[in-house]
Structures are given as C-alpha cells and as structure tokens.
N, C-alpha and C positions, 0 to 999 in steps of 0.2 A: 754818288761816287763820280769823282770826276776825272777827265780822259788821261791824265797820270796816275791817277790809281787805278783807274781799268788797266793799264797798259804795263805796269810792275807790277800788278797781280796776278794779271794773266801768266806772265814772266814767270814769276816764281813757281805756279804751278807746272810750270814745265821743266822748269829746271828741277825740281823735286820728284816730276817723275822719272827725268832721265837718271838721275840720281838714288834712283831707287824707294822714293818715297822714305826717306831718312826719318826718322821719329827720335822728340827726348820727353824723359818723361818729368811731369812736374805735378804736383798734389795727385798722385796716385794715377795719372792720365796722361796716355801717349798723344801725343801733339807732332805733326806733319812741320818741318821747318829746312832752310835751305842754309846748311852747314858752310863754315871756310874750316879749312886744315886746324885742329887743334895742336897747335904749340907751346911748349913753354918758352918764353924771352925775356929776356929784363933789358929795361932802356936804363942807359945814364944819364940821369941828371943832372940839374943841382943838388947838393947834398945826398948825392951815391945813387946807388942801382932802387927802381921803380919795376915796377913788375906790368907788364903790358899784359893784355888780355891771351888766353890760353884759349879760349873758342869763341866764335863769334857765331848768332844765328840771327836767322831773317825767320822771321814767324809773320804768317797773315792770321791777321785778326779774327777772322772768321773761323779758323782752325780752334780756336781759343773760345770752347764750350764755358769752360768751368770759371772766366774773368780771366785778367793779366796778369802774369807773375811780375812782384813786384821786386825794388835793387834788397838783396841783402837775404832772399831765398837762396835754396838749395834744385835744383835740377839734374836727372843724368842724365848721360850720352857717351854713345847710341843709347834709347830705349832702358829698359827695366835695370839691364846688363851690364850697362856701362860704367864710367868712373862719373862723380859726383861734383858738380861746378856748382860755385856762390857766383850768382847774378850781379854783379859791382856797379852796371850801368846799363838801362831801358831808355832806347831813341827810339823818334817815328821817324818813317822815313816820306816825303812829300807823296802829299796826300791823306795821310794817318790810316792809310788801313792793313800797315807792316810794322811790324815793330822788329827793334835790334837787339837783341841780348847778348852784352859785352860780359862772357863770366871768363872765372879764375877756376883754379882747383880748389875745390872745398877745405881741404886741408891746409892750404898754404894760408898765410897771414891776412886779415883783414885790412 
C-alpha cells in the first residue's frame, strides 16, 4: 500500500466513525462505507433529462469479505432496512484500495 492509500484509508476510517459507522448491505452482508447525501436529481442534457446518481459510497476494500459488488447489482441503505439502489457505476479511487459506488434507486429505469 502506498502512502496515498495509507492516508485515504486511514481517512475513511474516521470519517465512518464519526459518522456512526454507517453500513449497506449487499449479498446478504453488512459492509462499513462512507456515505454522501442520498438524492434524487436529474441533469439536462442533450436529448432531455438523465438521471444523476441518487447515492454515492466510498467502500475500503478491505471491508469487502465476500469480493466486489459489481455495476448492475442491487444493494441497500442504510443497512437490512433501508431502500434498495442498482449499482450503475464502480471507480477506484488512487491508490485502488477504495472503491466508489455511483447507484440509482432500484426501481427507477435502467
């Protein structure tokens, strides 16, 4: 690991805790991640409205027992409880030991 991924994952771990240790669950498994505000937005484009991502997480790798969820899964959040997001788009973030989970609401259109 090298000293940007020691220094965003230390990062994350803190911000997860001040945060309450936020969890989503995905193949049956609560997973530790660093949430932004879930929203719904639409941008305008070319040829009409585009649906912009509805939550966005920071997942460290290593939290991630069970492999990486991949684009076009189902996850929810918060935890067991929550409401049910399609995964649309998985980045790394420099270093590769975070990943970004860009989802939608499961419901809405693919």
């Amino acid at each position: 690991m090298n000293r940007i991924s020691r220094e965003i994952t230390r990062s994350l771990r803190e911000v997860e805790k001040d945060l309450g240790k936020p969890v989503f669950t995905w193949a049956g498994n609560d997973y530790q991640c660093s949430p932004n505000e879930a929203t719904a937005s639409k941008i305008l484009g070319l040829g009409g409205f585009a649906l912009s991502a509805d939550l966005l997480l920071f997942v460290r790798k290593a939290v991630l027992v069970k492999g990486t969820p991949k684009e076009k899964q189902t996850l929810t959040y918060p935890g067991k409880t929550g409401r049910k997001y399609r995964i649309d788009k998985l980045g790394v973030l420099p270093g590769d030991e975070v990943i970004t989970l860009v989802c939608n609401d499961a419901s809405e259109g693919v």
